[in-house]
N, C-alpha and C positions, 0 to 999 in steps of 0.2 A: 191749406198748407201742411197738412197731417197725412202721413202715408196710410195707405189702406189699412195695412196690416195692423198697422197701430187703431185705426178707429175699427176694425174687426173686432181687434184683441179687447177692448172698449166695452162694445157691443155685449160681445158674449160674458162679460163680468168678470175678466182672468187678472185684471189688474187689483192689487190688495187697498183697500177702502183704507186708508190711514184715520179719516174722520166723519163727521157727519153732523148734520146742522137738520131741525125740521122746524118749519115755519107753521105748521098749522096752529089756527088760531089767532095767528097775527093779523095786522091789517096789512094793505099792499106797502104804504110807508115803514112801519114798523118793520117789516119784511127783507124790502131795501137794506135797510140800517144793517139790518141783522147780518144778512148773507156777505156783504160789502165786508165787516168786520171779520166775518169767519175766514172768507177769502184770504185776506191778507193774514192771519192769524198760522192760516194754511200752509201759503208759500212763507211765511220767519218759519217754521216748521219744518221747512224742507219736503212738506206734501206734496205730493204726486197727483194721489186721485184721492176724490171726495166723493159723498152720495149728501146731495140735497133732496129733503123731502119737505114737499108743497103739496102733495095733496093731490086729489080729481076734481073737486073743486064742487064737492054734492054739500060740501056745509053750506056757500054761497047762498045768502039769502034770495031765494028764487032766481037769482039772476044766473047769467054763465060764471064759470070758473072765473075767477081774478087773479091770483098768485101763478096758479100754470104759466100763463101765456106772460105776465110783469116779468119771474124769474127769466125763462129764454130769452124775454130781450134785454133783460138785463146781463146773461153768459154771454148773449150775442157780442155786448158791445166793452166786455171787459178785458183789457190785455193780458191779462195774466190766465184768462183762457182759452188752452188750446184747443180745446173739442168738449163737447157734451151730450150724451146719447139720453134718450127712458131706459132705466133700470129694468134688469130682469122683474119677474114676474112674484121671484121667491125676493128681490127685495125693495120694494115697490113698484112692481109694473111702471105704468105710464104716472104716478103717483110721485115718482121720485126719478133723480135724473143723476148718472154719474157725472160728473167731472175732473177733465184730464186736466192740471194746472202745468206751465212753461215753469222750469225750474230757477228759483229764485239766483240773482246773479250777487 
């Protein structure tokens, strides 16, 4: 439901990061909590765009990433977000993910 242009403009990092929340270190619960909070802390804010950073997911004790994949399905299934791409490279690659927030009514 997001025009191109707008998840272009996304993409390439043009929109100004109001905040930013990073999870490493937490657990996947802990995580939850955290991001849930920040979110809504976000849109009373009047934020726009955010940069969540989770991490690549190499601390994981031997196993695969756990936060990566919990946080997108957690953006996936949140209303109050619009879109969420991986960050540029200069500000967390795949490590960190913008997001677009629906402006609070």
């Amino acid at each position: 439901g997001v025009q191109r242009s707008v998840l272009k403009k996304l993409r390439s990092g043009r929109y100004s990061i109001q905040s930013e929340i990073d999870l490493h270190g937490l657990t996947v619960a802990e995580a939850r909590t955290e991001l849930g909070a920040f979110l809504a802390a976000a849109r009373e804010r009047r934020h726009l765009c955010v940069r969540v950073i989770h991490g690549k997911g190499m601390g994981s004790a031997g196993g695969p990433p756990r936060l990566k994949p919990a946080v997108n399905a957690w953006l996936q299934r949140n209303r109050a977000v619009l879109a969420f791409c991986s960050a540029r490279a200069q500000d967390g690659g795949t490590g960190a993910v913008y997001v677009l927030l629906k402006r609070a009514s």
